[in-house]
C-alpha positions in Angstrom: -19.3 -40.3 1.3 -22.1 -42.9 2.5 -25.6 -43.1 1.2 -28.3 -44.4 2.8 -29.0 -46.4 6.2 -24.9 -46.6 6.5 -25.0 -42.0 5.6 -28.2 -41.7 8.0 -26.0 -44.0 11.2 -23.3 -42.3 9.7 -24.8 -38.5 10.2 -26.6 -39.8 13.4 -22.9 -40.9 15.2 -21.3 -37.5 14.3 -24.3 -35.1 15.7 -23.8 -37.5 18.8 -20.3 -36.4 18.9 -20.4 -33.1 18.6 -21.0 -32.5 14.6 -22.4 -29.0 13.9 -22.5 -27.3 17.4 -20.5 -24.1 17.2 -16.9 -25.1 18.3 -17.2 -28.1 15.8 -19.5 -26.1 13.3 -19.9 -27.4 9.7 -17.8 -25.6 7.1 -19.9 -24.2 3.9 -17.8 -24.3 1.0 -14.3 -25.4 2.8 -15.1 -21.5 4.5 -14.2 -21.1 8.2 -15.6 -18.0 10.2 -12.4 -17.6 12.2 -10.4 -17.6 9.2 -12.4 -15.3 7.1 -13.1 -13.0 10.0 -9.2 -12.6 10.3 -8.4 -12.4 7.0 -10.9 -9.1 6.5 -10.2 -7.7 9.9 -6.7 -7.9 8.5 -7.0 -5.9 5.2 -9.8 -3.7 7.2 -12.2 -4.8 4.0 -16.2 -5.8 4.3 -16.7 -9.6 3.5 -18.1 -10.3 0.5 -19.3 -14.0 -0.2 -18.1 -15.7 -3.6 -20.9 -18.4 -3.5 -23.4 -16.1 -2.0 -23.2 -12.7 -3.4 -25.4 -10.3 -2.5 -27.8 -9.8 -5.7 -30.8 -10.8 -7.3 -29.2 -14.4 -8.7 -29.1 -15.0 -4.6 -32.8 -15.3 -4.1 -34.1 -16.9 -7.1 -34.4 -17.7 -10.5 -38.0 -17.9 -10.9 -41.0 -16.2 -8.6 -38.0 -14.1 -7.2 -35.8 -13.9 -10.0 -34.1 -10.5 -11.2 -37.0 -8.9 -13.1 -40.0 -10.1 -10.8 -42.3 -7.8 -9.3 -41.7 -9.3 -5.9 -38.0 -8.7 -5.6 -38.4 -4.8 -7.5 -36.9 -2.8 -4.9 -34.9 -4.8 -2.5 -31.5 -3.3 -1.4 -29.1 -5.3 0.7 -27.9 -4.0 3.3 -25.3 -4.9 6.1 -26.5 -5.6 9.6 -25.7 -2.7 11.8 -23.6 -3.5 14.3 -22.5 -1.5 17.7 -19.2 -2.1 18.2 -17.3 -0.7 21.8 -14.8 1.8 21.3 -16.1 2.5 18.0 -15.4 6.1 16.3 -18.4 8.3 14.9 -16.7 10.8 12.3 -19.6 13.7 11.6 -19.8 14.2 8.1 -17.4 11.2 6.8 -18.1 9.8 3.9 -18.4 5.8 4.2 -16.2 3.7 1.3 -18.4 1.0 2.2 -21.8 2.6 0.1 -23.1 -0.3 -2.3 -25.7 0.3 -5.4 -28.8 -2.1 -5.5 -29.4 -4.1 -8.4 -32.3 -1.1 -9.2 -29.5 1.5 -8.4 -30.4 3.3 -5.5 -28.2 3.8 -3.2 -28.0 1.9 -0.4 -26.0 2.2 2.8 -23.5 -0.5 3.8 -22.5 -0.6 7.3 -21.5 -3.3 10.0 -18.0 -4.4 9.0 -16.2 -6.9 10.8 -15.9 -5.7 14.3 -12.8 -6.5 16.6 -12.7 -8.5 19.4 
């Protein structure tokens, strides 16, 4: 790509034309929301993120690394999300329930949501 005062013009021309706002947002990875979104929505699955799993190894190798006192405890969890026309089912049990890296249970919830 281009380095240096030609990258920085380079960077500065794109934002001016629209680089990065949401229609024209940058792609992490080659992934595209839309396309993901679909994808999971299609199979009815919770996303999962290859390069950004959800574990310890996300947050750090070294003051927050696995076995440190400061990450002892965390659980991750899906953001809840209300959805319209959603169904509540009293007393279902949820396929989407995830273990922490400590093994306590912790509750998934907030799949991908319809439009």
């Amino acid at each position: 790509m281009h380095s240096g005062f030609a990258g920085r013009v380079y960077k500065q021309r794109q934002k001016q034309l629209g680089a990065g706002r949401h229609d024209q947002a940058f792609k992490y990875l080659g992934q595209d929301y839309e396309r993901l979104r679909d994808d999971y929505l299609g199979r009815g699955g919770l996303f999962d993120d290859p390069h950004f799993p959800a574990g310890s190894t996300s947050i750090g190798y070294k003051e927050l690394g696995p076995h440190s006192s400061k990450t002892h405890g965390i659980c991750w969890k899906r953001p809840k999300v209300s959805v319209s026309g959603a169904v509540s089912v009293s007393g279902a049990v949820s396929v989407s329930g995830a273990v922490s890296d400590q093994g306590d249970e912790c509750e998934r919830g907030g799949e991908w949501s319809g439009r």
